[in-house]
N, CA, C and O atoms as a MOPAC input file, in Angstrom:
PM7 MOZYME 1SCF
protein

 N      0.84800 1    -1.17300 1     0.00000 1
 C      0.00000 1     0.00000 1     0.00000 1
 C      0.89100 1     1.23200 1     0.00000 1
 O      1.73200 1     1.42300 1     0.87800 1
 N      0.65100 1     2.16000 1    -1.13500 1
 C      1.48100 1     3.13900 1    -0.67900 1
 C      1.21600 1     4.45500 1     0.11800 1
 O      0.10400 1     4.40300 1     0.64200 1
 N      1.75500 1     5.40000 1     0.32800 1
 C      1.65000 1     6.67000 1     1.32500 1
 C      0.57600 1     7.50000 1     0.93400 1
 O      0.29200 1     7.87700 1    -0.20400 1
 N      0.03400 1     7.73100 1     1.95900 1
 C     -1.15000 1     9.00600 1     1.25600 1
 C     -0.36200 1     9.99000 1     0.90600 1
 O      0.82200 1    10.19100 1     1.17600 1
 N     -1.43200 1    10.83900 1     0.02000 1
 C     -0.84300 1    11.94000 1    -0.43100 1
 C     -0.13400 1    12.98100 1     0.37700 1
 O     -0.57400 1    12.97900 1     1.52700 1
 N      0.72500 1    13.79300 1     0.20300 1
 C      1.37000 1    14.73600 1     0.98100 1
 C      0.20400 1    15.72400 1     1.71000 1
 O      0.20300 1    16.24700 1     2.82500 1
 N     -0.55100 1    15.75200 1     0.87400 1
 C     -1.72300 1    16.76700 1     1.04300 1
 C     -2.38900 1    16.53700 1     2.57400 1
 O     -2.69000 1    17.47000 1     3.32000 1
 N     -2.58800 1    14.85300 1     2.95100 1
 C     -3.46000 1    14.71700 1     3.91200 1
 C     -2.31100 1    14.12700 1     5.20800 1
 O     -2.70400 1    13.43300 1     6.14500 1
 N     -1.06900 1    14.50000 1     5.05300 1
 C     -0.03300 1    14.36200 1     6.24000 1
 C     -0.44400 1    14.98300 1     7.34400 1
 O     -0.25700 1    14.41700 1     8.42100 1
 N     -1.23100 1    16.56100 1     7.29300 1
 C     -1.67400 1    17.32100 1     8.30500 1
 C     -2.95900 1    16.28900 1     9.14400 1
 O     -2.99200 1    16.18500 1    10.37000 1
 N     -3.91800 1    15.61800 1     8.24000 1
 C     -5.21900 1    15.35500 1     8.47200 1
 C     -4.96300 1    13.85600 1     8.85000 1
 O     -5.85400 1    13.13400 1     9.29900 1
 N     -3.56000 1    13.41200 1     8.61300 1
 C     -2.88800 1    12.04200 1     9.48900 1
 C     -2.74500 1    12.46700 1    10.88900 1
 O     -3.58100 1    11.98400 1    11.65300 1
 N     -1.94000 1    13.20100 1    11.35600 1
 C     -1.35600 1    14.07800 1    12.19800 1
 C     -2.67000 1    14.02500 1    13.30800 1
 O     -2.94200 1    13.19500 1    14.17600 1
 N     -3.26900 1    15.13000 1    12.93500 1
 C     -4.90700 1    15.33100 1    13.54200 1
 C     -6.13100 1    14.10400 1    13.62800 1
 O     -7.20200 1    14.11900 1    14.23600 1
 N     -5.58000 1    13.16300 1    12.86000 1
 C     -6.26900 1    11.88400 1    13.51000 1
 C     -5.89100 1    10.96800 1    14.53600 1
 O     -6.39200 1    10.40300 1    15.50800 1
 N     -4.57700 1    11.06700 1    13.80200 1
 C     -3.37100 1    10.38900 1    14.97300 1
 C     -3.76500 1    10.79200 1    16.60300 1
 O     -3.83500 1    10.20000 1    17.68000 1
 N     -3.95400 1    12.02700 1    16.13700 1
 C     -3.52000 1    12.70600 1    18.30800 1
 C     -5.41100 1    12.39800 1    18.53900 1
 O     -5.57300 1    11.85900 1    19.63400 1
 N     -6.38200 1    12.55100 1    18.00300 1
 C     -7.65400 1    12.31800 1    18.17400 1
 C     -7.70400 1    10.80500 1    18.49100 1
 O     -8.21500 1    10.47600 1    19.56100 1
 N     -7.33200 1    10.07200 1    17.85100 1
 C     -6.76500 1     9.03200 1    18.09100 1
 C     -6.81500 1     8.63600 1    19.71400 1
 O     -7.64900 1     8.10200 1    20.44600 1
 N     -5.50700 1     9.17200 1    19.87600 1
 C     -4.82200 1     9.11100 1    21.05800 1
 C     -6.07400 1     9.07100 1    22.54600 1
 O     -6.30500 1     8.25000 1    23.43300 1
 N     -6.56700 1    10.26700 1    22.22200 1
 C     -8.03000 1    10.79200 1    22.75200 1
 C     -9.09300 1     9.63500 1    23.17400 1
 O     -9.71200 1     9.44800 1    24.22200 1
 N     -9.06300 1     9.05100 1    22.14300 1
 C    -10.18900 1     8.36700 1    21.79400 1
 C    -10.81500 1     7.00200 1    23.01500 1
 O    -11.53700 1     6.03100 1    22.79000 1
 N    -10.29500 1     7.38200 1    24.04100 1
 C    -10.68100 1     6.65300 1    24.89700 1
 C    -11.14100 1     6.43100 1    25.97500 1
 O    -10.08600 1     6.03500 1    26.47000 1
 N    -12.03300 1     6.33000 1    26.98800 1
 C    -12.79500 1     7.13800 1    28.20800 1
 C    -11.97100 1     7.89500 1    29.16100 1
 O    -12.10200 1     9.04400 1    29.58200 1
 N    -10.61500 1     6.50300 1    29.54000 1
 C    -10.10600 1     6.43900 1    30.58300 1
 C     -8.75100 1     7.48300 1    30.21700 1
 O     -7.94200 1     7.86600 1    31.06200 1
 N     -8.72400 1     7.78600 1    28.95800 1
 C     -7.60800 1     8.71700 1    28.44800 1
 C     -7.99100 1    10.20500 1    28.60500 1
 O     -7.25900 1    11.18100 1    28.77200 1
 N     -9.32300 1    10.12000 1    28.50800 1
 C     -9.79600 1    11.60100 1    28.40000 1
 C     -9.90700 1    11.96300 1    29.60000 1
 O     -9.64200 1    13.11500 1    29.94500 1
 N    -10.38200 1    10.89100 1    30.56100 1
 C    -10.77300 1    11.31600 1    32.12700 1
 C     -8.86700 1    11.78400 1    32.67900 1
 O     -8.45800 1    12.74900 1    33.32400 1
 N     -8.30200 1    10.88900 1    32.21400 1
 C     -6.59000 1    11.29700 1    32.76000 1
 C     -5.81500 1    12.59800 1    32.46200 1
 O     -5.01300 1    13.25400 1    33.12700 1
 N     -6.45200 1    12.77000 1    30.95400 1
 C     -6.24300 1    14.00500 1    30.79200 1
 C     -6.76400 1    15.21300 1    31.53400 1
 O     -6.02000 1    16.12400 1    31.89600 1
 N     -8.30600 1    15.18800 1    31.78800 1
 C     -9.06100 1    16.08300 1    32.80400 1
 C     -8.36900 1    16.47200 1    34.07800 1
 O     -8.21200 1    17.63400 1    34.45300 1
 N     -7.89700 1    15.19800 1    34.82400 1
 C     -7.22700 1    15.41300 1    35.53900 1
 C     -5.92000 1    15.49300 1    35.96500 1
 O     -5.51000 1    15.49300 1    37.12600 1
 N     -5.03400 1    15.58900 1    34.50000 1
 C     -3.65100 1    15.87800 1    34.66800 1
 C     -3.42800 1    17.52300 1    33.97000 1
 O     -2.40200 1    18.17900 1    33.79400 1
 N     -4.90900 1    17.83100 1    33.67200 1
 C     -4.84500 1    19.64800 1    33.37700 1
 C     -4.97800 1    20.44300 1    34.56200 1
 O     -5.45800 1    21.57400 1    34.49400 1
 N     -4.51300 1    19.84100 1    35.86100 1
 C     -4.94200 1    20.48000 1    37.28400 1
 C     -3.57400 1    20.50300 1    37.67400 1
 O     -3.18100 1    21.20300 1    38.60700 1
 N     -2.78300 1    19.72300 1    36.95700 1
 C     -1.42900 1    19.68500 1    37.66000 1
 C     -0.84500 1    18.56900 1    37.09800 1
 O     -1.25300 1    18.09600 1    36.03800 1
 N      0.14200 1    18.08000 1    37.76800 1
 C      1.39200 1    16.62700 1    37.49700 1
 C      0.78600 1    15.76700 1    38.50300 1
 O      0.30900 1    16.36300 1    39.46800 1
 N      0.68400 1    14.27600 1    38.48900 1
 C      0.57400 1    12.79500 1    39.15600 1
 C      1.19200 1    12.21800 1    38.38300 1
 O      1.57200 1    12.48800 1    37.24400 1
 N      1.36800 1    10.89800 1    39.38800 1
 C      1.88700 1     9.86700 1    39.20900 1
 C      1.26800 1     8.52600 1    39.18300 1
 O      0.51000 1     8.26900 1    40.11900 1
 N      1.44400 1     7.68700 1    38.33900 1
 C      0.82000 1     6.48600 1    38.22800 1
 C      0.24600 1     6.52400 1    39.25100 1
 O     -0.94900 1     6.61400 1    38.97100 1
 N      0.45000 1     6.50400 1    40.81200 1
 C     -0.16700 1     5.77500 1    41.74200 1
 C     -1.54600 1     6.84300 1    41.69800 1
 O     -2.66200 1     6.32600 1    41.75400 1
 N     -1.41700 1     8.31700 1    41.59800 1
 C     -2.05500 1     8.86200 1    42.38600 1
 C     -3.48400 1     9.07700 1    40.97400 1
 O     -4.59800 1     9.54300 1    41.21300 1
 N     -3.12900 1     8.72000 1    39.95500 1
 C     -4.08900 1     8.65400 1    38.61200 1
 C     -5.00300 1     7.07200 1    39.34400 1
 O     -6.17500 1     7.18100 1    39.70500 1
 N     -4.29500 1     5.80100 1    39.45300 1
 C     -4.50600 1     5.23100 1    39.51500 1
 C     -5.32400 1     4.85600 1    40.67300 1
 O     -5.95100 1     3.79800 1    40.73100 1
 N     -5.30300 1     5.74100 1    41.58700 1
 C     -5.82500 1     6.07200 1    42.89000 1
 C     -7.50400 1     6.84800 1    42.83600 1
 O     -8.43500 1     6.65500 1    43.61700 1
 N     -7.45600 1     7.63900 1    41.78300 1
 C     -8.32700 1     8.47900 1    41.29400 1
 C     -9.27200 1     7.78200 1    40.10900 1
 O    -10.32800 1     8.37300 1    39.88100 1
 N     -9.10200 1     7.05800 1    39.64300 1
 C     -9.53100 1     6.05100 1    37.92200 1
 C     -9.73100 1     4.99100 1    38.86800 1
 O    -10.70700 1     4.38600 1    38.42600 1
 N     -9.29100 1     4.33500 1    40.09300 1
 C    -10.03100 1     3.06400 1    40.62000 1
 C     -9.83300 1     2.28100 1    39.29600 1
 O    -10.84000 1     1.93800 1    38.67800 1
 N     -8.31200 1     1.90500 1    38.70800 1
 C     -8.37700 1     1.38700 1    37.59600 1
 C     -6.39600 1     0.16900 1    38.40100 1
 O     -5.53200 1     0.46100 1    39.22800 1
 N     -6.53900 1    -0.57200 1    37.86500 1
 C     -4.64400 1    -1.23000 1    37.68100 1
 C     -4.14400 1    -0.17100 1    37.37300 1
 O     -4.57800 1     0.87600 1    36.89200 1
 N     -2.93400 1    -0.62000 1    37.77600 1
 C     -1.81000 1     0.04100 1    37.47100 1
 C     -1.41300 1    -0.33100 1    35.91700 1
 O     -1.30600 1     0.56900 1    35.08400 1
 N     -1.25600 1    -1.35500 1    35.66700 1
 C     -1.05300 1    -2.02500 1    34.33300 1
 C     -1.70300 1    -1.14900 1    33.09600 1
 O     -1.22900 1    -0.83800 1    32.00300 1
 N     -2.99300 1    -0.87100 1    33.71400 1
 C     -4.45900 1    -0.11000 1    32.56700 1
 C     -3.83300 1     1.27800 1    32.31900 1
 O     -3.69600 1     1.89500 1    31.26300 1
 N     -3.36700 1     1.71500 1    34.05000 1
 C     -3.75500 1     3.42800 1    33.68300 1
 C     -1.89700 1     3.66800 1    32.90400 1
 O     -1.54300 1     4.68500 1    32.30800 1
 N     -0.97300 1     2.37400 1    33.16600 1
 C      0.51700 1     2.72000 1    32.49800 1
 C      0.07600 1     2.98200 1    31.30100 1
 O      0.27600 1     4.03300 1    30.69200 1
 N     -0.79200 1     1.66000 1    30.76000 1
 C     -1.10700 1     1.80000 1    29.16300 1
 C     -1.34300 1     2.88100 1    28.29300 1
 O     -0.98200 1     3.34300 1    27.21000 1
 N     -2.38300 1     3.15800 1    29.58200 1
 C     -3.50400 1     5.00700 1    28.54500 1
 C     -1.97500 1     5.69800 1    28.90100 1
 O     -1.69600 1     6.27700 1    27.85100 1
 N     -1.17100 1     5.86100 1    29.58700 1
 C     -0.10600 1     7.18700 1    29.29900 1
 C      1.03600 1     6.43600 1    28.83500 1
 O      1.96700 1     7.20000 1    29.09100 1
 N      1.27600 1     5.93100 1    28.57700 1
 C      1.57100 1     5.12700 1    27.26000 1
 C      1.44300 1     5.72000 1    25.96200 1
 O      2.28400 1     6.30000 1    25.27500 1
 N      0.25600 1     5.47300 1    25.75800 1
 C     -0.27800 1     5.86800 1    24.00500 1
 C     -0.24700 1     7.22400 1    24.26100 1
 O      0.16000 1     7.94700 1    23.35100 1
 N     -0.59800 1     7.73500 1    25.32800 1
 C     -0.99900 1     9.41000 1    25.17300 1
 C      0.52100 1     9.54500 1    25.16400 1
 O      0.74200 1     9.62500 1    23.95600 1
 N      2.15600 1     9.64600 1    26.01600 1
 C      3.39400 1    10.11500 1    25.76200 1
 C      3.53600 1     9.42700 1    24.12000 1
 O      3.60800 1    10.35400 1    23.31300 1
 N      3.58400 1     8.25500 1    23.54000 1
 C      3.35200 1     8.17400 1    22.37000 1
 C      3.31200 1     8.88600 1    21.21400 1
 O      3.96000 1     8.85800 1    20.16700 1
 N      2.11300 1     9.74100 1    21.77100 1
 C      1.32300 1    10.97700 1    20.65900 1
 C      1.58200 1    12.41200 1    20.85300 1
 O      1.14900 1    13.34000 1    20.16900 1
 N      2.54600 1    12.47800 1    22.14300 1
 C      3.34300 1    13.38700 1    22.95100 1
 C      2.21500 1    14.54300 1    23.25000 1
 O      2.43300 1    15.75200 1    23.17100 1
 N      0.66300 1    13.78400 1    23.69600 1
 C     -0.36600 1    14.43900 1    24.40500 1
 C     -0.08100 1    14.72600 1    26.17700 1
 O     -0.71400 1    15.35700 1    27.02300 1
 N      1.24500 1    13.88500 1    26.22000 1
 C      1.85400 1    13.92900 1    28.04600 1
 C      3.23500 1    13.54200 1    27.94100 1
 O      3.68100 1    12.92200 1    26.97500 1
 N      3.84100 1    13.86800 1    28.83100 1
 C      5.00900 1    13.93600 1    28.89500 1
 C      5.55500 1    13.15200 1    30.48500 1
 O      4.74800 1    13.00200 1    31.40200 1
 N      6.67000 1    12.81400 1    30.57700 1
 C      6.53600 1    12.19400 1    31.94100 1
 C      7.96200 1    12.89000 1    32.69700 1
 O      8.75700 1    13.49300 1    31.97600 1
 N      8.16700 1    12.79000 1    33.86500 1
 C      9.76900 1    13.66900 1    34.38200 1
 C      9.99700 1    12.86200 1    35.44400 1
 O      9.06200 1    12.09100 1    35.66100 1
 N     11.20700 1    12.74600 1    36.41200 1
 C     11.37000 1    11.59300 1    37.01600 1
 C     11.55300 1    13.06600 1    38.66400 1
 O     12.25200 1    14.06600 1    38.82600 1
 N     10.60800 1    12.43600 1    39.39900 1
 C     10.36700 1    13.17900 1    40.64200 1
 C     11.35300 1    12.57000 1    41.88800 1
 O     10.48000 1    12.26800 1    42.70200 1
 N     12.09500 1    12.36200 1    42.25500 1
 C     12.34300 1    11.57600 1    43.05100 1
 C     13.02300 1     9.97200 1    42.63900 1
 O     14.04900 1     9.67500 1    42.02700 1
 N     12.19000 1     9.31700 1    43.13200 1
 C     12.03500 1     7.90500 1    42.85100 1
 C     10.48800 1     7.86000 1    42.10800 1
 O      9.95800 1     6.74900 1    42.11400 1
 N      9.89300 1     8.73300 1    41.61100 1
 C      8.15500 1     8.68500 1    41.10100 1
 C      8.38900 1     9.46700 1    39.93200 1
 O      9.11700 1    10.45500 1    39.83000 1
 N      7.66800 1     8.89400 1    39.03100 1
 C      7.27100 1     9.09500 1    37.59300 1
 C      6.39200 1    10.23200 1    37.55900 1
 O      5.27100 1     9.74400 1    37.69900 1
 N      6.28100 1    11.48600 1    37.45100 1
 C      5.33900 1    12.44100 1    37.29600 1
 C      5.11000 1    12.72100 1    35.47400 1
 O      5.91300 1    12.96500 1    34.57400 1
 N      3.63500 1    12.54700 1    35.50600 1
 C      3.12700 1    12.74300 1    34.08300 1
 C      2.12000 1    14.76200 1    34.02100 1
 O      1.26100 1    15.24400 1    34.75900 1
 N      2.47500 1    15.03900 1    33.41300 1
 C      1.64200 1    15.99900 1    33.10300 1
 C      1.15500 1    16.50700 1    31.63400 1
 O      1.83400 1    16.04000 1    30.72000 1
 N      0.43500 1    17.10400 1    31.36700 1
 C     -0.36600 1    17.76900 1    29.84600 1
 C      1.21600 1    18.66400 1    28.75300 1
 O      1.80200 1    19.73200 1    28.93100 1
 N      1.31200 1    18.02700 1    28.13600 1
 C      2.44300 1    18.48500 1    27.14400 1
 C      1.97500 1    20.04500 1    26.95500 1
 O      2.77500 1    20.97900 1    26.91200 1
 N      0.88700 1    20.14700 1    26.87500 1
 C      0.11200 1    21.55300 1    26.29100 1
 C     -1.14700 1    22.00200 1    26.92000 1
 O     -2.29600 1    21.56700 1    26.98700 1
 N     -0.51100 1    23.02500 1    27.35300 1
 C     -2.47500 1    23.48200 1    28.28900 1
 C     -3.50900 1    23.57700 1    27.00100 1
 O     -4.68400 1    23.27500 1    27.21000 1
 N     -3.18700 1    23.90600 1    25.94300 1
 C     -4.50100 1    24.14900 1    25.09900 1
 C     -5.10400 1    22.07900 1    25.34300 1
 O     -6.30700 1    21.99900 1    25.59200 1
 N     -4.67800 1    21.28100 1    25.30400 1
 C     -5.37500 1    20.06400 1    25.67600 1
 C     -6.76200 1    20.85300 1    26.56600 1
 O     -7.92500 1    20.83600 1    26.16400 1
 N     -6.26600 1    21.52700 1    27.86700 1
 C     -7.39300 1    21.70500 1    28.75500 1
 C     -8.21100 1    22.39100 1    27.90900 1
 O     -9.41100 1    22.19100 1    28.09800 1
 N     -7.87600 1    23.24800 1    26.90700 1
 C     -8.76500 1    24.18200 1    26.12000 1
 C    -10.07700 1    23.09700 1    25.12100 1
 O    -11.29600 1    23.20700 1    24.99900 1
 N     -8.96400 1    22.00300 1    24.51600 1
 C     -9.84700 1    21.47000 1    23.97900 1
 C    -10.88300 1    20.57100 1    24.50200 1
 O    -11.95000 1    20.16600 1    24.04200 1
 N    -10.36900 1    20.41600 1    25.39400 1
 C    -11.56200 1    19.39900 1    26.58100 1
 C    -12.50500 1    20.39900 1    27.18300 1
 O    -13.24300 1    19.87100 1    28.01500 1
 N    -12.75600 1    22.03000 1    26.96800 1
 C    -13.80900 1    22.78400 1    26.96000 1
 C    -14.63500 1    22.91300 1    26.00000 1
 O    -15.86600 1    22.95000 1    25.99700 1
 N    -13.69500 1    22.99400 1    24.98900 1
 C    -14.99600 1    22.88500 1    23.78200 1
 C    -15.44800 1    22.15300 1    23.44600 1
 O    -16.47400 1    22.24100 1    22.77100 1
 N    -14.66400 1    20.67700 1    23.89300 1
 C    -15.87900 1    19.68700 1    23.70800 1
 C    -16.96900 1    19.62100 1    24.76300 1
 O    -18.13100 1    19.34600 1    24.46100 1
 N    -16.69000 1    19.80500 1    25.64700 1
 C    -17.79800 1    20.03900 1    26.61000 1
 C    -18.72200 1    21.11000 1    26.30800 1
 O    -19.87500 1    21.16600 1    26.73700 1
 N    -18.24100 1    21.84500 1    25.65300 1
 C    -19.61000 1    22.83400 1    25.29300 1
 C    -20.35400 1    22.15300 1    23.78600 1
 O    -21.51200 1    21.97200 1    23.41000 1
 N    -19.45600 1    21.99200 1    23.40500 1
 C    -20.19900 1    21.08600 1    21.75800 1
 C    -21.47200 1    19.89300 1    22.42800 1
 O    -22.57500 1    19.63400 1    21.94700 1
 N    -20.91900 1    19.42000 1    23.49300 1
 C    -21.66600 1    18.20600 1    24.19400 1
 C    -22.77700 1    18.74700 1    24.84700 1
 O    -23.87600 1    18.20600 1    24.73300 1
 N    -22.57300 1    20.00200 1    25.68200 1
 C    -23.84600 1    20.37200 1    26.14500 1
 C    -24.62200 1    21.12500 1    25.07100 1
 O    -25.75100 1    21.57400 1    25.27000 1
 N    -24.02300 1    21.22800 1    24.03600 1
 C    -25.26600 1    22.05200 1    23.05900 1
 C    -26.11600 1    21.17500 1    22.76400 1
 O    -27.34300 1    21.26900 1    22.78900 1
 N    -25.09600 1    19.80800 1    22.31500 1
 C    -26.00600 1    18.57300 1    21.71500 1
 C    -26.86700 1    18.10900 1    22.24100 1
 O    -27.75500 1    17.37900 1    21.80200 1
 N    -26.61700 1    18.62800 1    23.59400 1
 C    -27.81900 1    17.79300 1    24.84200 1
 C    -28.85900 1    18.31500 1    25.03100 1
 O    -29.88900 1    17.72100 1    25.35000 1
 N    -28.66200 1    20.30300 1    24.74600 1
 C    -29.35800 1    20.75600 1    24.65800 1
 C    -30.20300 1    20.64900 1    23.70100 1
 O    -31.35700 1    20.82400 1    24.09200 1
 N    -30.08500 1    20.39900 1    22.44100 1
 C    -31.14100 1    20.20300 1    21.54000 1
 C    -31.91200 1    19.07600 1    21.59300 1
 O    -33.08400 1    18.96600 1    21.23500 1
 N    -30.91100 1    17.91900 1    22.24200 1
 C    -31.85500 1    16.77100 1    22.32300 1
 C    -32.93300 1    16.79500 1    23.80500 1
 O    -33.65800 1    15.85700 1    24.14000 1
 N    -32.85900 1    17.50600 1    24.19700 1
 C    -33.62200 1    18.08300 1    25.41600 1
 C    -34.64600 1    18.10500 1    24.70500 1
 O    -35.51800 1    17.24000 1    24.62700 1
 N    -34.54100 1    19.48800 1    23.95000 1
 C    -35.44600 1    19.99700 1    23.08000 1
 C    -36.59800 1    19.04400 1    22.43600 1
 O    -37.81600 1    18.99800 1    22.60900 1
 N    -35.83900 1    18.41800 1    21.74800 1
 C    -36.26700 1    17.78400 1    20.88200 1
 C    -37.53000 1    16.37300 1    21.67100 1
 O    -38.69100 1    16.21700 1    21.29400 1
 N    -36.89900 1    15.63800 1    22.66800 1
 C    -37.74000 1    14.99200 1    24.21400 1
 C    -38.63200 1    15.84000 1    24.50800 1
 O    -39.69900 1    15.22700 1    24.47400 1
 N    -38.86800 1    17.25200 1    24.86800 1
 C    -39.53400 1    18.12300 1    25.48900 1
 C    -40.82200 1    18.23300 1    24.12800 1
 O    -42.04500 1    18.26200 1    24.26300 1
 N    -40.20200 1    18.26600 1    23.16500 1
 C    -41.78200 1    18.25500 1    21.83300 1
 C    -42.21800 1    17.00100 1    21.48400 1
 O    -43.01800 1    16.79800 1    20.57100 1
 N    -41.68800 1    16.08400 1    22.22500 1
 C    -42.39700 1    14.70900 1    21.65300 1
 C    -43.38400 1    14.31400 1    22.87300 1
 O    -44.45000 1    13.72700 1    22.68700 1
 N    -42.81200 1    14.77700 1    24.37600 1
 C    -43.53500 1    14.76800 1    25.34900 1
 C    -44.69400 1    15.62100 1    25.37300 1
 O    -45.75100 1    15.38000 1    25.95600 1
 N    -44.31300 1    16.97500 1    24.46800 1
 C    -46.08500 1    17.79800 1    24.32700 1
 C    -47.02100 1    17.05700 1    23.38400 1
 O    -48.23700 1    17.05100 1    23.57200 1
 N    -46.26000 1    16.24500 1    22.06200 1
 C    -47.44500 1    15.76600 1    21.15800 1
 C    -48.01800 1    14.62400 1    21.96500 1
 O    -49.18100 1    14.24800 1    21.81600 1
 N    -47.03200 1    13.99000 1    22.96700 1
 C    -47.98100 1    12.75900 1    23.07200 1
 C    -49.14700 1    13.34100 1    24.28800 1
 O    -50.26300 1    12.84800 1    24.45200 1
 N    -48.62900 1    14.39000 1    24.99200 1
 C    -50.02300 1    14.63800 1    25.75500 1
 C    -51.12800 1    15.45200 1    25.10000 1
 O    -52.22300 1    15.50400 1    25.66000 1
 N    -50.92000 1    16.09400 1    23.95000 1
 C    -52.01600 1    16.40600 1    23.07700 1
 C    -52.88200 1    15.49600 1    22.14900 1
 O    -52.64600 1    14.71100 1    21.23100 1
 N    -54.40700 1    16.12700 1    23.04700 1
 C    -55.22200 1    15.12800 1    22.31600 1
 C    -55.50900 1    14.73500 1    20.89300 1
 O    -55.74900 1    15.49800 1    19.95700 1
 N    -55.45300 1    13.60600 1    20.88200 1
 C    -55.39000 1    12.58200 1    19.38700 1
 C    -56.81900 1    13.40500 1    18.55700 1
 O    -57.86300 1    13.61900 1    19.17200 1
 N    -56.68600 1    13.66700 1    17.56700 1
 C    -57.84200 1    14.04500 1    16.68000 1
 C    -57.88000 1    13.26000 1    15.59200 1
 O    -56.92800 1    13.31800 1    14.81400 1
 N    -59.17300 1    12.22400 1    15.27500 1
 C    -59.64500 1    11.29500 1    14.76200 1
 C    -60.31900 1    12.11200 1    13.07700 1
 O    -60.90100 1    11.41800 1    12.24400 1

């Protein structure tokens, strides 16, 4: 198979790190490594997840160089390569509550037709 075009290297790139994203326990780690630096234990402490699981997700995320890791002591401290990460984990949260909002909406007019009376 050969290389995509040069053209869509950017739109590799931007799938790649979405990618990265793309996973509950990655996004929740991220949430909470935009507050500051932890360490395996103290992610792992917080995610109620193995140690094995939460190495993995920062794993793929240093990988995609969405985190970065520094050696504290004797402890592994991971933190957000880039505060705009925290930026983008706002706008999806607002994209998400719009969506919710419409589907609100949308529940809220199906709940008026069904209590309006049926005309035969």
């Amino acid at each position: 198979m050969s290389a995509p075009p040069r053209r869509y290297e950017l739109q590799s790139l931007k799938a790649d790190f979405f990618k990265a994203l793309g996973h509950p326990v990655r996004v929740r780690i991220l949430e909470i490594l935009r507050h500051g630096g932890r360490s395996v234990q103290e992610l792992q402490q917080a995610l109620q997840l193995d140690q094995a699981i939460v190495s993995q997700h920062l794993a793929r995320l240093r990988a995609k160089d969405v985190v970065e890791a520094r050696k504290d002591g004797m402890t592994m401290r991971y933190t957000v390569r880039d505060a705009a990460v925290g930026e983008l984990l706002d706008v999806a949260r607002r994209i998400f509550s719009r969506h919710l909002e419409g589907t609100q909406h949308m529940l809220r007019e199906l709940q008026r037709e069904q209590r309006a009376p049926r005309r035969r």
